[in-house]
N, C-alpha and C positions, 0 to 999 in steps of 0.2 A: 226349302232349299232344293235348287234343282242337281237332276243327277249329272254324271260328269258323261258327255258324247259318245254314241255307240259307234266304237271303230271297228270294223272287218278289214283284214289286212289279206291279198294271196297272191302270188306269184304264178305269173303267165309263162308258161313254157316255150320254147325258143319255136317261132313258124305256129304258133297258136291261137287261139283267141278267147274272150271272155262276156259274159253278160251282167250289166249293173242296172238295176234301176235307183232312178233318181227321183226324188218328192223336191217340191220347190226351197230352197236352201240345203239344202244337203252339198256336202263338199267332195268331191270325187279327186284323190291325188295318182297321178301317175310317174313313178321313178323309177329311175332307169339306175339298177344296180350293181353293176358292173361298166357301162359307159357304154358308147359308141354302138348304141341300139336304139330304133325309130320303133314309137307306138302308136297303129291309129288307130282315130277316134272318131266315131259316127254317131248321129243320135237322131231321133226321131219322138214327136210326141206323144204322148201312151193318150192324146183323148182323139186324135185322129193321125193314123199314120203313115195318112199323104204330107205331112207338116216336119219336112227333115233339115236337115242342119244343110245350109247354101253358102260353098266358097263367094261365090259372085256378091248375094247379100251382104255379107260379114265385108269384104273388101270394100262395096261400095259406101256403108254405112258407115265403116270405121274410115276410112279411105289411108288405106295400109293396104301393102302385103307383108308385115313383120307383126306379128301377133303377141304379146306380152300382157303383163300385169297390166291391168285395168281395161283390155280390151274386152269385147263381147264376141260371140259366135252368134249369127242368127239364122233364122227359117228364112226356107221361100215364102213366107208368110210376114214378112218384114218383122217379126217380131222374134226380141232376144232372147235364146237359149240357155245359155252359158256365158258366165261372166271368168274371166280369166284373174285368181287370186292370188296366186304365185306363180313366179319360172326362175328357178336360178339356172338356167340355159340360157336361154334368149333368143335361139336357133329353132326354128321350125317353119314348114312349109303347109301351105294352105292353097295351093295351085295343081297336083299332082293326082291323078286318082291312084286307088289302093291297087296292088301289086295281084294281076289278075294270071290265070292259065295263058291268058292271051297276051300277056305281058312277055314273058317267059318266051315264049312261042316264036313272038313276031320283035322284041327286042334284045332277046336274049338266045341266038338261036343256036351259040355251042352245048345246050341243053337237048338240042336234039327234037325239041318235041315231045321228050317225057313231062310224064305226069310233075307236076311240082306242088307241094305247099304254097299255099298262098292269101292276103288277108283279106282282099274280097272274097273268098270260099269260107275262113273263117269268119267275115261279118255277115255272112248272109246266113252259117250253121245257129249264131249268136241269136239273129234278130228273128228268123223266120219262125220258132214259136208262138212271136209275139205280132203273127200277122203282117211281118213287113215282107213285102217281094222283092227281089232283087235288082229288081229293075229302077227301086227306089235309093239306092244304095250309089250314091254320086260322089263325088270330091270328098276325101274325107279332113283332118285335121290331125297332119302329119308330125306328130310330136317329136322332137328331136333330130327329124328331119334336117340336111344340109345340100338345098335345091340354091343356085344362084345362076344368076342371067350373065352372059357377057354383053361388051359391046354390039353385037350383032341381035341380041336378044335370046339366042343360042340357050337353051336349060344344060345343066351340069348337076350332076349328084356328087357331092364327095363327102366322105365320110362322116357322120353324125359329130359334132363338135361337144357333147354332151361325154362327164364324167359319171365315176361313179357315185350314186348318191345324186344328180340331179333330179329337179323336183319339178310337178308344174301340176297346180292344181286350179280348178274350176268350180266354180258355184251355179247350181242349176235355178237358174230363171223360171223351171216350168215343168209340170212333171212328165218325166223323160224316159226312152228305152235308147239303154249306151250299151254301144258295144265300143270292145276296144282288144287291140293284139300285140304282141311281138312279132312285130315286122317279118315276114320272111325272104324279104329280097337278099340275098346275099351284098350285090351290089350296092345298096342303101348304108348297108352296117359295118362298111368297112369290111368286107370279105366271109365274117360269119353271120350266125347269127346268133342270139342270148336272149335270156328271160327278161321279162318287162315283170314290175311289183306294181299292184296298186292297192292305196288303202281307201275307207270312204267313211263321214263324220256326217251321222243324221242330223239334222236341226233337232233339237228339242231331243 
């Protein structure tokens, strides 16, 4: 009789972030608790970690830029990472990179120039234990995210369309180092920012 799935369940602090490793099947969920908060998602492969997650790839394979149930995330290495198992959102962006100092800085500049939170600082605090440089650290997989184009092709952020309790989970294709955050743009989340939850369900 086998045993019933080992869950770990925690909760990401608001402008924070976290580190998951993944074995191939294992199911990584991320829900957004309270609503109107973006989680990103970066992964790299733990057997060599020049082999990281590619916006470019994934859009051109899937040929999307709307990410949902049934689609795959893949490497600069044409091969897929993440297979996508649920979303009851249906909203997220896969065009945008993570929310850097230099963001803040040169697009945000009633900030001043101060120091800010931010989830490139948290994916690189996540991943650089595990030998990834930051230079590897590209387009991430903008959960919850609400990025749309106008007629001009003009990008717009407006506020994460995700409630509480939405869900959106991924199946690892390949064994993986995930990092993943609570957003800290203000701008992204509707004006604050909130905890991001995830839980994760081992195969076997």
């Amino acid at each position: 009789m086998s045993s019933a799935p080992t869950v770990d369940t925690t909760r990401i602090a608001p402008q924070t972030g976290a580190y998951v490793h993944l074995a191939p099947g294992d199911v990584l969920t991320v829900v957004d608790p309270t609503g109107v908060q973006v989680s990103d998602l970066f992964c790299v492969s733990t057997d060599d970690v020049a082999e990281v997650l590619s916006s470019g790839r994934s859009i051109d394979f899937e040929n999307t830029v709307r990410f949902t149930t049934g689609r795959r995330l893949w490497s600069n290495r044409s091969r897929p990472m993440l297979t996508i198992v649920e979303d009851t959102c249906r909203s997220h962006d896969f065009l945008l990179t993570p929310c850097s100092q230099q963001t803040f800085d040169i697009l945000y500049p009633d900030f001043g120039g101060a120091p800010h939170p931010s989830c490139f600082a948290n994916l690189v605090e996540a991943l650089a234990p595990h030998g990834v440089d930051p230079d590897r650290i590209g387009t991430t997989f903008n959960t919850f995210m609400n990025v749309w184009a106008d007629e001009s092709g003009e990008l717009h952020i407006d506020a994460p369309q995700s409630v509480a309790g939405d869900r959106f989970s991924v199946r690892a294709e390949m064994d993986l180092h995930v990092a993943i955050t609570a957003c800290s743009a203000e701008k992204s989340n509707g004006g604050t920012c909130k905890p991001i939850d995830y839980s994760v369900v081992r195969k076997g």
